[in-house]
Rosetta silent file (secondary structure, phi, psi, omega in degrees, C-alpha in Angstrom):
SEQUENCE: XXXXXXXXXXXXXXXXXXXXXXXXXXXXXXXXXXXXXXXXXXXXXXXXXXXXXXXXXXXXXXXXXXXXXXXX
SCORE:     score description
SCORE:     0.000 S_00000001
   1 L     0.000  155.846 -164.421  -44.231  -94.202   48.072 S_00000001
   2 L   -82.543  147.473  158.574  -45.243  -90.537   47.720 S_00000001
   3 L   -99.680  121.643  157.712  -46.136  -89.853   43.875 S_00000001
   4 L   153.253   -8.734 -154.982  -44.808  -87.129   41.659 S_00000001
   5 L   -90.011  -26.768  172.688  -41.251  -87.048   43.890 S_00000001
   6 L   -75.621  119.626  178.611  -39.802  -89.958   41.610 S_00000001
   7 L   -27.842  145.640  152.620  -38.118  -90.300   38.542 S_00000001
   8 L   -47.852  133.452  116.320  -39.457  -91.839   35.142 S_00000001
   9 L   -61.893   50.027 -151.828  -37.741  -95.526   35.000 S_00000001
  10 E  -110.275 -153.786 -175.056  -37.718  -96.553   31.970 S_00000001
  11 E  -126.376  131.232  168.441  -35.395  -98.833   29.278 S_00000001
  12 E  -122.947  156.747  167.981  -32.548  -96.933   26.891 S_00000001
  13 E  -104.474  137.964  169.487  -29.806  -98.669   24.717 S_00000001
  14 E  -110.497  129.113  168.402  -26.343  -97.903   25.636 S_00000001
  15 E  -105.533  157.786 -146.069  -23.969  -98.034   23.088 S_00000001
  16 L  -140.154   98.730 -164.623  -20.843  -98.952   23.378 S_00000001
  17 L   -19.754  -40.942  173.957  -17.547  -97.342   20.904 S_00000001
  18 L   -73.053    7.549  173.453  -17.071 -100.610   19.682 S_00000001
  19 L   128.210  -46.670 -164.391  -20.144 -100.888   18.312 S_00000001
  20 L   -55.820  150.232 -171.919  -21.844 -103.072   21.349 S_00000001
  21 E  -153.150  114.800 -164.983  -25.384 -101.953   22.204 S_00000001
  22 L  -136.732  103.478  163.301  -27.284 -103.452   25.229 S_00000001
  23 L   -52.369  111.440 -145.739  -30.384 -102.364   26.882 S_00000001
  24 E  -122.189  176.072  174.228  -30.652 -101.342   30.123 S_00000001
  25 E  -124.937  142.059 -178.841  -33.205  -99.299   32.690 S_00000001
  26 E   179.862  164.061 -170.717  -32.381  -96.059   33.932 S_00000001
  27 L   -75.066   -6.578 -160.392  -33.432  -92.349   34.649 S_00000001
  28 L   -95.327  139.471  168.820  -31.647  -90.490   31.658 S_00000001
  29 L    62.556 -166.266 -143.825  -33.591  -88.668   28.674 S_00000001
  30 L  -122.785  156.403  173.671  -36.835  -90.063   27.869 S_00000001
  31 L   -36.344   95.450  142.295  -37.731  -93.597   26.968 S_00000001
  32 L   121.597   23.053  164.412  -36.225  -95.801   24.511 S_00000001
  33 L   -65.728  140.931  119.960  -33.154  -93.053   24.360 S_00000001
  34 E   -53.288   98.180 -165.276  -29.896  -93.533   23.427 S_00000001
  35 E   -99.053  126.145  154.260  -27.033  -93.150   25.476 S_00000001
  36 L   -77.832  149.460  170.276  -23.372  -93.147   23.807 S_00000001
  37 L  -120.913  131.422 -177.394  -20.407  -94.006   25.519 S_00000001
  38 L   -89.683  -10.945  161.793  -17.476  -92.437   24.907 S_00000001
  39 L  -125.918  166.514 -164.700  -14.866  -94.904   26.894 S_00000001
  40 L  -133.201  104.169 -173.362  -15.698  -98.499   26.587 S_00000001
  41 L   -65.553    8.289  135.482  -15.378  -99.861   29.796 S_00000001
  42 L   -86.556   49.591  161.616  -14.252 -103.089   28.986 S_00000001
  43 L  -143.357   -6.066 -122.807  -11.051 -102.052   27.904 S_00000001
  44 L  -132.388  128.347 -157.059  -10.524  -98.847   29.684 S_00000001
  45 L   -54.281  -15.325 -167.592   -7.764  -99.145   32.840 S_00000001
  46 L   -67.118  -63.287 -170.103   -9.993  -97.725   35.575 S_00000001
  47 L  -100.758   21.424  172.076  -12.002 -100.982   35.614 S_00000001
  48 L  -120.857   52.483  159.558  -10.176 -103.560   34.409 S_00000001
  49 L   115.813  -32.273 -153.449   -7.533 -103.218   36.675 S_00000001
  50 L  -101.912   26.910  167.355   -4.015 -102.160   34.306 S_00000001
  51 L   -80.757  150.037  139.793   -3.237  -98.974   35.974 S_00000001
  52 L  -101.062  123.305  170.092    0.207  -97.699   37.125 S_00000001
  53 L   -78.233  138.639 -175.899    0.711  -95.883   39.933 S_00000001
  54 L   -91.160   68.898 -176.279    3.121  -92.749   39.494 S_00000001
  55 L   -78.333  136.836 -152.597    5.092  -91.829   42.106 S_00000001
  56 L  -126.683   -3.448 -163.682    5.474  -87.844   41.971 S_00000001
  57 L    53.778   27.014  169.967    6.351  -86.884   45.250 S_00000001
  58 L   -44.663 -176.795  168.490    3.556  -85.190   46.971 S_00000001
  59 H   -41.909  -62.288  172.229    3.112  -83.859   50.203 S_00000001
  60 H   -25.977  -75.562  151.252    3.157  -87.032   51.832 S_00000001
  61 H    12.441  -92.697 -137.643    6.795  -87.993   50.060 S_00000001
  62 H   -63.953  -37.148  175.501    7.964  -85.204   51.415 S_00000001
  63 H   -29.540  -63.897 -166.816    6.373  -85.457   55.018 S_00000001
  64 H   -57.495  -64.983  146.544    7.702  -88.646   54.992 S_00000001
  65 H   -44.105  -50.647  161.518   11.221  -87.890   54.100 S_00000001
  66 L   -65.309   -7.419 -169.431   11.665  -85.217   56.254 S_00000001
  67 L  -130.112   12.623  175.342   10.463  -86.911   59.372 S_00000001
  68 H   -51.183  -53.106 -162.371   11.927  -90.520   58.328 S_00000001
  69 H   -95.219   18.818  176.309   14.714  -90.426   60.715 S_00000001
  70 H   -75.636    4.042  175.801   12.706  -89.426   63.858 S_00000001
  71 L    65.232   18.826 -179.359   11.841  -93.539   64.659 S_00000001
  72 L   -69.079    0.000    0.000    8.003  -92.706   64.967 S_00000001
């Protein structure tokens, strides 16, 4: 590997809103940093899953509806 072109690696604690705090390796801030998290991904719907989809009627919708009864 070339040297100087690479990041520091090093280990920060990530905290977690509920309190939870785990240590991890990663590029951000300087060693033995703290990163807060402000959504706590195990409850938060993007990952675990509990989303509802919205139907609004975008372009598509409407694509679709107007060209429904051509039999394509």
């Amino acid at each position: 590997m070339k040297s100087g072109i690479h990041p520091d690696y090093h280990f920060i604690t990530v905290t977690l809103p509920s309190g939870t705090e785990y240590v991890t390796r990663s590029t951000y801030g300087e060693a033995n940093a703290t990163l807060a998290l402000d959504i706590d991904p195990s409850t938060h719907p993007a990952w675990t899953g509990n989303t509802q989809q919205v139907a609004r009627g975008g372009r598509v919708t409407k694509f679709n509806n107007r060209f429904a009864n051509l039999g394509i």
